[in-house]
Each structure stands twice: as structure tokens, then as C-alpha cells.
GUVEX-974775 format. One record per atom (N, C-alpha, C): residue number from 1; residue in three letters; x, y, z. Coordinates in nm, 2 decimals, padded with zeros to 4 digits, always signed. Example, Ala and Ser with C-alpha at 12.3 -4.5 7.8 and 13.67 -1.06 7.14 Angstrom:
<atoms>
<1,ALA,<+01.32,-00.57,+00.78>>;
<1,ALA,<+01.23,-00.45,+00.78>>;
<1,ALA,<+01.32,-00.33,+00.78>>;
<2,SER,<+01.28,-00.22,+00.71>>;
<2,SER,<+01.37,-00.11,+00.71>>;
<2,SER,<+01.29,+00.00,+00.79>>;
</atoms>
This chain:
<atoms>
<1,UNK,<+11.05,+15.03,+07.39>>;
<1,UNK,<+10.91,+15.02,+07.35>>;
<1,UNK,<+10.87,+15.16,+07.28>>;
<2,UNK,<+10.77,+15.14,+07.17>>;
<2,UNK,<+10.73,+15.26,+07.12>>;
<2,UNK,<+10.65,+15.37,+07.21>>;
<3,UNK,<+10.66,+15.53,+07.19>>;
<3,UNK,<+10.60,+15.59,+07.28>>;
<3,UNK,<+10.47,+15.68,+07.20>>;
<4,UNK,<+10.51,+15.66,+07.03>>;
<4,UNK,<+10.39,+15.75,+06.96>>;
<4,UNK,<+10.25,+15.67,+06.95>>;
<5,UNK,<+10.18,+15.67,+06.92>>;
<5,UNK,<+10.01,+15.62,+06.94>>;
<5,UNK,<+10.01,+15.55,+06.81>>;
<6,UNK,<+10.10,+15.60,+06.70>>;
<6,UNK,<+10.09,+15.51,+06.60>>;
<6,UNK,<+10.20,+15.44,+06.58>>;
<7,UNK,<+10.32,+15.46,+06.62>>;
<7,UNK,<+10.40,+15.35,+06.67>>;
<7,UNK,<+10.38,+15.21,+06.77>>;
<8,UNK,<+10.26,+15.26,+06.88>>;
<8,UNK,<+10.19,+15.17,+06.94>>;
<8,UNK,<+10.12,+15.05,+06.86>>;
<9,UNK,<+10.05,+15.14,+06.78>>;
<9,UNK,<+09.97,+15.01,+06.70>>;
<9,UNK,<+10.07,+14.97,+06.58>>;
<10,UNK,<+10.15,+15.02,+06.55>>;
<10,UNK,<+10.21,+14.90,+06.46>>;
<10,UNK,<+10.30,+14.79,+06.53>>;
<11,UNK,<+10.33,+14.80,+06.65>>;
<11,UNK,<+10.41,+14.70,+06.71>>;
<11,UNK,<+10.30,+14.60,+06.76>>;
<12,UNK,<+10.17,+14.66,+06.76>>;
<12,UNK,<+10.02,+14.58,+06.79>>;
<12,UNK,<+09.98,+14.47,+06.65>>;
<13,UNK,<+10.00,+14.53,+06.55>>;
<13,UNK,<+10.00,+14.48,+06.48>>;
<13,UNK,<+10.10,+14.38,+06.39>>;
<14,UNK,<+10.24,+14.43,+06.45>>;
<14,UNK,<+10.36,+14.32,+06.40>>;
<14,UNK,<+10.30,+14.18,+06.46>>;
<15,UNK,<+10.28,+14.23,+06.60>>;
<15,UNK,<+10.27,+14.09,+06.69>>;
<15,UNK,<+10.17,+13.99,+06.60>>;
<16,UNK,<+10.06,+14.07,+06.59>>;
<16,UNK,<+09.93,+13.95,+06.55>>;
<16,UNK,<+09.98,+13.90,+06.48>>;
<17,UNK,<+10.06,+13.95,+06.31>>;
<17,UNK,<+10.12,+13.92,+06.20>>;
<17,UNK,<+10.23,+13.80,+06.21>>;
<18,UNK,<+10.36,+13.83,+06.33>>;
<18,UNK,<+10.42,+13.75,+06.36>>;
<18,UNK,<+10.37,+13.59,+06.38>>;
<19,UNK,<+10.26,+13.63,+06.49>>;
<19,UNK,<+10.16,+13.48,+06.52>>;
<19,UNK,<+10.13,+13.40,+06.40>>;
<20,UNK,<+10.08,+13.53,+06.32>>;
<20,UNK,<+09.94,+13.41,+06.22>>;
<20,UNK,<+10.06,+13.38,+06.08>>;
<21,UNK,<+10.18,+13.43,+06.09>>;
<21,UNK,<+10.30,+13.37,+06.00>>;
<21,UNK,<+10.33,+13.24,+06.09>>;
<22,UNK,<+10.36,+13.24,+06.21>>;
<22,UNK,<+10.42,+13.12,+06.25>>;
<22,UNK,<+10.39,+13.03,+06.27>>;
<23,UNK,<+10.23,+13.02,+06.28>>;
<23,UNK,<+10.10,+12.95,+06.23>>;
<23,UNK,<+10.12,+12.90,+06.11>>;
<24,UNK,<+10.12,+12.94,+05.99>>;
<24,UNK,<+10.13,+12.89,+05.89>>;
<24,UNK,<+10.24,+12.82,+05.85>>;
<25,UNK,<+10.36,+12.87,+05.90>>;
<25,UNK,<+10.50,+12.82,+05.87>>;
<25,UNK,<+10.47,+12.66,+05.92>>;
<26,UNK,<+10.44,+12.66,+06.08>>;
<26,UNK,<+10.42,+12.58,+06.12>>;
<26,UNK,<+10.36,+12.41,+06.07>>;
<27,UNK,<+10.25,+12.52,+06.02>>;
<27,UNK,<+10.15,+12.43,+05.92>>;
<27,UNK,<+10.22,+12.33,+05.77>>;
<28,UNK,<+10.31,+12.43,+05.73>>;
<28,UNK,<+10.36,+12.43,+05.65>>;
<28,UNK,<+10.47,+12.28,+05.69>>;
<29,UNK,<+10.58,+12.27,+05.74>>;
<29,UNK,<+10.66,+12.22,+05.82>>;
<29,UNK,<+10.57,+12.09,+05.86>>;
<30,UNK,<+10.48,+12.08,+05.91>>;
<30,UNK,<+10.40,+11.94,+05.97>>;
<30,UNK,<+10.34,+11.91,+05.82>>;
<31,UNK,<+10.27,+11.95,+05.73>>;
<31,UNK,<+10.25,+11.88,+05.64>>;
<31,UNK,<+10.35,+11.82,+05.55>>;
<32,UNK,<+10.47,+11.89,+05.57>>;
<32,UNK,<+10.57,+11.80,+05.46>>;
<32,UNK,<+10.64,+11.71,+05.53>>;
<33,UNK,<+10.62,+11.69,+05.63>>;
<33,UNK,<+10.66,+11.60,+05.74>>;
<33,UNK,<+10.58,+11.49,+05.68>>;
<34,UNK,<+10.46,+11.48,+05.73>>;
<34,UNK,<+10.34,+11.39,+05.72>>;
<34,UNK,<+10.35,+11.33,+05.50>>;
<35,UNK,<+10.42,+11.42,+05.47>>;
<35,UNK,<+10.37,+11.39,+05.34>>;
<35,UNK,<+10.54,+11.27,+05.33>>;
<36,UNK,<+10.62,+11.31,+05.38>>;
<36,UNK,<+10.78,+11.23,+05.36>>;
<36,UNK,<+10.76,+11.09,+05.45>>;
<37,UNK,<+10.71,+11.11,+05.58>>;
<37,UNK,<+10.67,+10.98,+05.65>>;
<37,UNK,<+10.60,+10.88,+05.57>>;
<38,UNK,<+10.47,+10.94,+05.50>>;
<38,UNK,<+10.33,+10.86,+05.43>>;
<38,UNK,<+10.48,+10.79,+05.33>>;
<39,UNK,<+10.53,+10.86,+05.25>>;
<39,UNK,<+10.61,+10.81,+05.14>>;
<39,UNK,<+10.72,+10.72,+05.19>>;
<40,UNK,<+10.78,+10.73,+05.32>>;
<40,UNK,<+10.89,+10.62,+05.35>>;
<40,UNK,<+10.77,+10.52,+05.42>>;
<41,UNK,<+10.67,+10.52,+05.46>>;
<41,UNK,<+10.62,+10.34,+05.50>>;
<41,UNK,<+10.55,+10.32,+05.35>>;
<42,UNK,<+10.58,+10.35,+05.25>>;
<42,UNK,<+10.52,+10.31,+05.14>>;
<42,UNK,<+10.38,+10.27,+05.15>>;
<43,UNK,<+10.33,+10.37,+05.15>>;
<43,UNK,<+10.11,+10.40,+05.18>>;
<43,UNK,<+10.11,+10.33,+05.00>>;
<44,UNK,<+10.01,+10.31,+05.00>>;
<44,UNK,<+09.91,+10.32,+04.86>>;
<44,UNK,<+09.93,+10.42,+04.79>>;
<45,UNK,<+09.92,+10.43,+04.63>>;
<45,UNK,<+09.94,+10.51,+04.57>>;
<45,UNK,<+09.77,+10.68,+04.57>>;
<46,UNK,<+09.69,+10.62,+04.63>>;
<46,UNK,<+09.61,+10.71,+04.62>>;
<46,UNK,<+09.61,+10.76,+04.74>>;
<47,UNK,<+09.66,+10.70,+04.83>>;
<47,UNK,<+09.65,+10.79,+04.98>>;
<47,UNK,<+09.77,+10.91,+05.01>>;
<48,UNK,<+09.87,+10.86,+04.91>>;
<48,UNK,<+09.98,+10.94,+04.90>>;
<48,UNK,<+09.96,+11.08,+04.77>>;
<49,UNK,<+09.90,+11.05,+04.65>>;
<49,UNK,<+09.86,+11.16,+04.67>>;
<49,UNK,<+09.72,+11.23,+04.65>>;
<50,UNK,<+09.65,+11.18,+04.77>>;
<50,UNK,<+09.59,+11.26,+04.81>>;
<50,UNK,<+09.66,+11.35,+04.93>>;
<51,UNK,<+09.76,+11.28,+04.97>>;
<51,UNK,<+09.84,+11.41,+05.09>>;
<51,UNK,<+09.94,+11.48,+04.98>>;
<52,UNK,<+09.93,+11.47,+04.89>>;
<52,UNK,<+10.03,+11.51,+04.87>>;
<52,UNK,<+09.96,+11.63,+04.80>>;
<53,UNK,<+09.87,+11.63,+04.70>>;
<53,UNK,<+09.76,+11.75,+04.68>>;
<53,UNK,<+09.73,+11.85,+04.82>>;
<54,UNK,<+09.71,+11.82,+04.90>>;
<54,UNK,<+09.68,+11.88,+05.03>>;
<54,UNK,<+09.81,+11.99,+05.07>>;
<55,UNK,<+09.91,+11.88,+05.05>>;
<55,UNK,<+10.06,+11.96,+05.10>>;
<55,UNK,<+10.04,+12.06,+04.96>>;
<56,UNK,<+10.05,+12.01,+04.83>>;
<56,UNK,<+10.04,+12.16,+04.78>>;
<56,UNK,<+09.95,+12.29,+04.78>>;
<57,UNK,<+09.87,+12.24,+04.84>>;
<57,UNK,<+09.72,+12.31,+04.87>>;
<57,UNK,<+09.80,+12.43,+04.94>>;
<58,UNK,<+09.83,+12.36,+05.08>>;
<58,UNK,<+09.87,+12.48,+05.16>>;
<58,UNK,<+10.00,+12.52,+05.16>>;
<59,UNK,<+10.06,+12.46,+05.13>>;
<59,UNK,<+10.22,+12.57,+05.07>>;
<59,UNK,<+10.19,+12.67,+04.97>>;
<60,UNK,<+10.05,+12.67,+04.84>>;
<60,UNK,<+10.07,+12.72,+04.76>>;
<60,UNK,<+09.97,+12.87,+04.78>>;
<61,UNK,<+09.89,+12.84,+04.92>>;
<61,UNK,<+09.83,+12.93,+05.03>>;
<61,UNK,<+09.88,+13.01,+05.12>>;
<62,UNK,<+10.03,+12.96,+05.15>>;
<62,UNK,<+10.12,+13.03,+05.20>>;
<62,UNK,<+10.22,+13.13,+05.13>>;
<63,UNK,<+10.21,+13.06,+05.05>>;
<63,UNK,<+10.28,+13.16,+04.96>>;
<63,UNK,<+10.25,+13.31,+04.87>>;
<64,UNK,<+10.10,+13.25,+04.85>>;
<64,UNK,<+09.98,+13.34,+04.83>>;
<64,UNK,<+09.95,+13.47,+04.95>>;
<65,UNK,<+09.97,+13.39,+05.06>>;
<65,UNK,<+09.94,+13.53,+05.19>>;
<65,UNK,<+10.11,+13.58,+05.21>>;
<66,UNK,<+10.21,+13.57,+05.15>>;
<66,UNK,<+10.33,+13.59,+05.17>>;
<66,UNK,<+10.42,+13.57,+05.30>>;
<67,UNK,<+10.34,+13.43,+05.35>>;
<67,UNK,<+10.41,+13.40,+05.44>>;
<67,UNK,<+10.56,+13.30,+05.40>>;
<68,UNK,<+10.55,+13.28,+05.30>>;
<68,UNK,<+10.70,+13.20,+05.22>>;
<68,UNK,<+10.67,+13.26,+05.10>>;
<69,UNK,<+10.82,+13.30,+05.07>>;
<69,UNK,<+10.81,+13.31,+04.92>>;
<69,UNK,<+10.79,+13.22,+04.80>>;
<70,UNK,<+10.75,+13.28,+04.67>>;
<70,UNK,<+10.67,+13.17,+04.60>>;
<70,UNK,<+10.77,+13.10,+04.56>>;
<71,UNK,<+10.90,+13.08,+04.50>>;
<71,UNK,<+10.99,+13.00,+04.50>>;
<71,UNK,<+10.99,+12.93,+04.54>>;
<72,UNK,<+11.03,+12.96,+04.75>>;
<72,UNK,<+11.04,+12.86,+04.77>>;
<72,UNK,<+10.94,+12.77,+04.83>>;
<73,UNK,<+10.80,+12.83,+04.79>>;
<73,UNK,<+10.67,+12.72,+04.77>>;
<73,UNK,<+10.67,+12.64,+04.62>>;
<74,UNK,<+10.72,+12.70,+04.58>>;
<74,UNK,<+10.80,+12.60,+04.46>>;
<74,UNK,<+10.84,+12.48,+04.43>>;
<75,UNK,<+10.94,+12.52,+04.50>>;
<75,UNK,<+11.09,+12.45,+04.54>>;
<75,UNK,<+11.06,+12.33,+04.59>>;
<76,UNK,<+10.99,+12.38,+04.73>>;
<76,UNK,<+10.91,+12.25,+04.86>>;
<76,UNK,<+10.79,+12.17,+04.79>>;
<77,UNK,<+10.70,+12.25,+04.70>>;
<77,UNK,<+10.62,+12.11,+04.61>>;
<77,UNK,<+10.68,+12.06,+04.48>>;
<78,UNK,<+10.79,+12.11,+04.45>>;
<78,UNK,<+10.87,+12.00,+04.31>>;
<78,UNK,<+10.95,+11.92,+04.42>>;
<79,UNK,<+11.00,+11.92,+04.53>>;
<79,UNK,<+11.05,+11.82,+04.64>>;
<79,UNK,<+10.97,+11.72,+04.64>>;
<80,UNK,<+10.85,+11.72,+04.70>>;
<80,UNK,<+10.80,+11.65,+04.73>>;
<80,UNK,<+10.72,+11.58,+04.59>>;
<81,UNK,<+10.70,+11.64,+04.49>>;
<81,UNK,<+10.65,+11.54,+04.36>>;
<81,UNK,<+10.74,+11.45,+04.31>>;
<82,UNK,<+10.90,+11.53,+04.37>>;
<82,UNK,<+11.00,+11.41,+04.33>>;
<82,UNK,<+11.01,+11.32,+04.41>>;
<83,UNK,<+10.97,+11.31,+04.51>>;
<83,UNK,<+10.98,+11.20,+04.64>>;
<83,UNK,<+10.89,+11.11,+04.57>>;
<84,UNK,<+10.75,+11.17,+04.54>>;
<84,UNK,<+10.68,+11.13,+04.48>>;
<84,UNK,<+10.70,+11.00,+04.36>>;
<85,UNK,<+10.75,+11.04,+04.26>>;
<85,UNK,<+10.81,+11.00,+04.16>>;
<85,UNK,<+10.87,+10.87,+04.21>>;
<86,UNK,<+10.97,+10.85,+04.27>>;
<86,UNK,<+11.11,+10.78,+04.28>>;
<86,UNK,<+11.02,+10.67,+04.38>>;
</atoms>
């Protein structure tokens, strides 16, 4: 464990950081879930994307606060517009 006062708070600070990334990741992960399910029971074309705007909403918010890189917030909404697609 750190023993300087400012070593202290940055290990105070990793932690919260840690959280509110794994939070998002999280977020990240259950919406592309929900958006690949909606698309294999074959929903309606407007309900799909309207989740599907939403998934890119917040991947492209995640990537913005640098909890994923923009690539591969990229990557994961041309995934999913091609699910889309097909």
C-alpha cells in the first residue's frame, strides 16, 4: 500500500475510476446483448432501430469518456449495423 499522502489519493482515485469504467463497460456489454437478442427474435423494423441508435448512443459516450477506445467503439457499432443489415 502507498505510504506518501499523495500516493494515497491517487490509489483513492484509481479506485473510483476503476468503478465508474466498469460501469460503463458493463453498460456497454448489456446493450449489445439486448441489441443481438431484439435482432435474432426478429422485432419490427422500428423497434430494432430504435435500440439500435441507443447502443450507438452509449458506446459512442464511452468512447468519448475513454473508457473504450474509439475504434473499437467503431468496430462494435459497424457490428451491429451489419447485424442490422442482413
Amino acid at each position: 500500500m502507498a505510504n506518501h499522502k499523495s500516493a494515497l489519493k491517487r490509489a483513492r482515485q484509481d479506485e473510483v475510476r476503476r468503478m465508474r469504467n466498469k460501469a460503463v463497460k458493463t453498460r456497454v456489454k448489456n446493450i449489445i446483448k439486448d441489441v443481438r437478442e431484439a435482432a435474432s427474435k426478429n422485432e419490427s423494423k422500428e423497434s430494432l432501430l430504435k435500440s439500435l441508435d441507443t447502443a450507438k448512443s452509449i458506446i459512442d459516450k464511452s468512447a468519448k469518456k475513454g473508457v473504450i477506445h474509439k475504434k473499437t467503439a467503431s468496430r462494435k457499432i459497424s457490428r451491429l449495423s451489419k447485424l442490422m443489415k442482413s
